[in-house]
PLY file of the C-alpha trace (Angstrom):
ply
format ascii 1.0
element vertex 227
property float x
property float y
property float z
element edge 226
property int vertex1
property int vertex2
end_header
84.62 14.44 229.07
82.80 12.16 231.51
79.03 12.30 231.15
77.07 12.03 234.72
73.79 9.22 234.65
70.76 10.61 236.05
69.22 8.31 238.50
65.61 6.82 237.94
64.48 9.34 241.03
65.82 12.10 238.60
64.70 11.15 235.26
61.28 10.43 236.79
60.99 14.17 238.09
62.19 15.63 234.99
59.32 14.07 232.90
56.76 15.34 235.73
58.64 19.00 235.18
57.85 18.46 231.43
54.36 17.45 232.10
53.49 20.09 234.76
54.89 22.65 232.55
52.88 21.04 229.95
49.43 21.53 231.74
50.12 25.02 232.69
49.62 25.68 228.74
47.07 23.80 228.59
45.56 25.84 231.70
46.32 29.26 229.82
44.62 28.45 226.42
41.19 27.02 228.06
40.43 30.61 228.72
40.13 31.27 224.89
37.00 28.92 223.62
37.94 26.39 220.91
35.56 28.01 218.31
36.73 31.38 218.82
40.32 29.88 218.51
39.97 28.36 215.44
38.61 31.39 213.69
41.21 33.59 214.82
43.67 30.68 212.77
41.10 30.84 209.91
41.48 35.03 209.77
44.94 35.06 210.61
45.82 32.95 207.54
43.06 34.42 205.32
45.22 37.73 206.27
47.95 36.37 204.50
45.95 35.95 201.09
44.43 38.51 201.05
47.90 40.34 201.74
49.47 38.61 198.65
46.91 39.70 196.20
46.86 43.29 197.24
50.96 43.33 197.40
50.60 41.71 193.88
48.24 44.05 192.76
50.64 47.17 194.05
53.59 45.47 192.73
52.11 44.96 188.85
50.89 48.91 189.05
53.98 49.83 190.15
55.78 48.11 187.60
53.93 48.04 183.99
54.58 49.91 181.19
51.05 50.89 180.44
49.15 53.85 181.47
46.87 52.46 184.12
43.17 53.11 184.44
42.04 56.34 186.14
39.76 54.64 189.12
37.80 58.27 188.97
36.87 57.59 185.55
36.28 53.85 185.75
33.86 53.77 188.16
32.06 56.88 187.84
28.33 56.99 187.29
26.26 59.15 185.14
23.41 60.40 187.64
21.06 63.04 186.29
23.23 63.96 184.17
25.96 64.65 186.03
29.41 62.60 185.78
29.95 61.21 189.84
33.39 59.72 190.28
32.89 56.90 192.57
30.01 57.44 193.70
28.98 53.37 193.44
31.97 52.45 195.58
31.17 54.94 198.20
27.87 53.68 198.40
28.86 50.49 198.60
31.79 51.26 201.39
28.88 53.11 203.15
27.03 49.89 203.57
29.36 47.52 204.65
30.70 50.06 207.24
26.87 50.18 208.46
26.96 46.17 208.83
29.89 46.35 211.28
27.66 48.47 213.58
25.00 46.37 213.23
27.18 43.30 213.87
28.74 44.71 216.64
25.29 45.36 218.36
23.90 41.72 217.46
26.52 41.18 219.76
26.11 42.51 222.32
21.98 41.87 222.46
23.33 38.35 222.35
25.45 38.71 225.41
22.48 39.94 226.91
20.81 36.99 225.91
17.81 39.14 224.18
17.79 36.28 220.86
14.85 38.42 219.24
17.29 41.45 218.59
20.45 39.69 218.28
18.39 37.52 215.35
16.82 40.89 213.99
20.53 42.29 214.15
22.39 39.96 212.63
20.00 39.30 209.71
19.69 43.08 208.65
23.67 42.72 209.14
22.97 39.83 206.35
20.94 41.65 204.27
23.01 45.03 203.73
26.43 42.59 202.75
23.65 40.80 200.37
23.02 44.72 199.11
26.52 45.18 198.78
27.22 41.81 196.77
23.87 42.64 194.58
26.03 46.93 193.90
29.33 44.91 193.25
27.56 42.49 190.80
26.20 45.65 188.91
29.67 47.07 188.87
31.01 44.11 187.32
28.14 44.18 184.20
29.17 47.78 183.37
33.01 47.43 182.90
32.19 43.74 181.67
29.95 45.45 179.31
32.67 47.97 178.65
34.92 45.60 177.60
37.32 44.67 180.66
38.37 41.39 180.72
40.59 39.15 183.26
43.11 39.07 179.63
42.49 42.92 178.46
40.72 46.12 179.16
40.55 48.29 176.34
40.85 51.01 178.78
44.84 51.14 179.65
47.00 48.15 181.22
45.75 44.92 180.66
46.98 44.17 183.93
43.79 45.99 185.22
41.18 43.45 184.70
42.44 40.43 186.17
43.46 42.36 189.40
40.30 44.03 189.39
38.26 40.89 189.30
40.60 38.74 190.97
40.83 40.94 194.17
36.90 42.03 194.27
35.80 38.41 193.59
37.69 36.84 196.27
36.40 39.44 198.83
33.16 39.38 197.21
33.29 35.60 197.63
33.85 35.98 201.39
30.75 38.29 201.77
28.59 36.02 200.41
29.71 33.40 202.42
29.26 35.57 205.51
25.73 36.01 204.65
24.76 32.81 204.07
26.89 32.06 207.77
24.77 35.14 209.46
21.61 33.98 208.44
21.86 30.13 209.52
23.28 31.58 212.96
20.55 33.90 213.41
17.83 31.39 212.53
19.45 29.44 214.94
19.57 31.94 217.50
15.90 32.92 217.15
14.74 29.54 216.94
16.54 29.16 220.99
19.18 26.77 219.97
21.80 28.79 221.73
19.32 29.94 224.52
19.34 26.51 225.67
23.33 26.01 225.65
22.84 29.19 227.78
26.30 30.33 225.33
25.75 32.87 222.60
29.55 32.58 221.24
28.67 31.85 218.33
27.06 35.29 217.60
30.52 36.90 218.58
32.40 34.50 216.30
29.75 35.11 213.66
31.34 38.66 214.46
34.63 38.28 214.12
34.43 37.32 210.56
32.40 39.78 209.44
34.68 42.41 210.69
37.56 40.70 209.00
35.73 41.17 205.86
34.62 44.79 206.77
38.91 45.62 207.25
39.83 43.60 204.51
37.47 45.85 201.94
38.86 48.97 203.45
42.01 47.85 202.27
40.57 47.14 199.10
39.01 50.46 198.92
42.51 52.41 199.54
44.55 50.38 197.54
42.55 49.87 194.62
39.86 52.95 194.25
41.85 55.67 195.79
45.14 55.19 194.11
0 1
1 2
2 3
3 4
4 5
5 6
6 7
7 8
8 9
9 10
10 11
11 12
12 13
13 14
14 15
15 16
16 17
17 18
18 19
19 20
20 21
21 22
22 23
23 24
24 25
25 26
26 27
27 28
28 29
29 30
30 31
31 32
32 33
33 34
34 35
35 36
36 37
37 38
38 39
39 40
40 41
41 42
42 43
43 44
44 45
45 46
46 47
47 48
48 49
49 50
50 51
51 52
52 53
53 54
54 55
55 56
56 57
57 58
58 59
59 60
60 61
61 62
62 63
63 64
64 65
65 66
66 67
67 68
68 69
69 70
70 71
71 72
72 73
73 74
74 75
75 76
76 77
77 78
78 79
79 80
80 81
81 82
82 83
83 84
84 85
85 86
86 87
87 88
88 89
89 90
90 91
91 92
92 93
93 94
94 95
95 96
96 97
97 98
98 99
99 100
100 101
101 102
102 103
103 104
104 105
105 106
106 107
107 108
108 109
109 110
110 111
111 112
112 113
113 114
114 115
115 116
116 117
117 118
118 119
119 120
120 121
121 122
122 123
123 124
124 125
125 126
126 127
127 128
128 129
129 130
130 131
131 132
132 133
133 134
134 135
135 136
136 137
137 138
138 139
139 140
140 141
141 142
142 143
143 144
144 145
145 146
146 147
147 148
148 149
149 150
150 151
151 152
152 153
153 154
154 155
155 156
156 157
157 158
158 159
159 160
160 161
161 162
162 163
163 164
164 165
165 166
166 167
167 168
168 169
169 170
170 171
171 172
172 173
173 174
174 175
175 176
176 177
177 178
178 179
179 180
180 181
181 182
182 183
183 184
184 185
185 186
186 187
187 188
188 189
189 190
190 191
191 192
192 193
193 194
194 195
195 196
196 197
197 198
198 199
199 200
200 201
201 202
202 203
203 204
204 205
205 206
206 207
207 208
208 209
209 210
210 211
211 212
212 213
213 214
214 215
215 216
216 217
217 218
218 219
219 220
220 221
221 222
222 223
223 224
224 225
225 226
């Protein structure tokens, strides 16, 4: 089969084809701003973790021999004098359901450019994930001081502890780094730094990955507290 020689005329056009088609992409992804990009990549893969553990964590209950923990029992609280199942862990889901809405409106005051209430916002948005890390660290003492451990848990399936802390530390890891993130931004943005850029992305990126973490516990909350 005879193969036909493109001429220099023709090989030259096909490279500007390449290289127009090229810079159309380019075109299409500067509407989407670089740091916005790169968190979506930094959630998107975080998704997958955090995906593994909890299809881990169903896969291990599903599949052990040992009568697994009643979650009702578990985490109940004695509150005067009357056994609450759960009661901590709705609290705690209460909260961090409450920082999304306050998130969401830092915001938007931000978009508005109003850096006194985005600031005010975003830092009570810090301070109720600090209230949830601060309920989550209590829960920990009490089973720890009941005896669960990442290698047993007197309790049932030994199984239970290291999913337990495995799953809640990792997310709990991720609020604390959000607070820490939300309060340098909002220092930042009350001190003018973004006032002057005349951008306030950063408060909506700030944002995203608090909401990330917000999803990711309801998750947590089904999966592990409610079945």
């Amino acid at each position: 089969m005879a193969m036909t020689r493109q001429s220099p005329t023709e090989t030259t056009t096909n490279w500007r084809d390449i290289a127009r088609d090229w810079a159309s992409d380019r075109d299409a992804f500067k509407q989407v701003p670089w740091g916005k990009a790169m968190m979506w990549i930094f959630l998107l893969s975080d998704t997958f973790v955090f995906t593994c553990f909890l299809t881990g964590y169903m896969s291990v209950r599903m599949s052990t021999t040992a009568a697994w923990p009643n979650p009702s029992e578990v985490f109940a609280l004695t509150l005067f004098g009357a056994h609450i199942p759960l009661i901590l862990i709705a609290i705690m889901t209460f909260v961090l359901i409450t920082s999304s809405g306050t998130m969401a409106m830092a915001v938007s005051y931000g978009y508005r450019r109003n850096r006194v209430r985005s600031a005010a916002l975003m830092l009570a948005t810090a301070l109720l994930g600090a209230t949830f890390v601060g309920m989550q660290a209590f829960e920990w003492s009490k089973l720890i001081a009941e005896g669960v451990r990442p290698w047993g848990n007197p309790m049932g399936a030994a199984q239970f502890g290291a999913s337990f802390f495995m799953i809640t530390g990792f997310h709990g890891l991720h609020v604390s780094i959000g607070v820490i993130y939300l309060s340098i931004v909002a220092f930042k943005v009350l001190r003018g730094d973004y006032e002057r850029r005349g951008n306030y992305q950063i408060v909506e990126i700030a944002g995203l990955y608090w909401h990330f973490v917000d999803l990711v516990w309801v998750f947590i909350f089904a999966f592990f507290y409610l079945w």
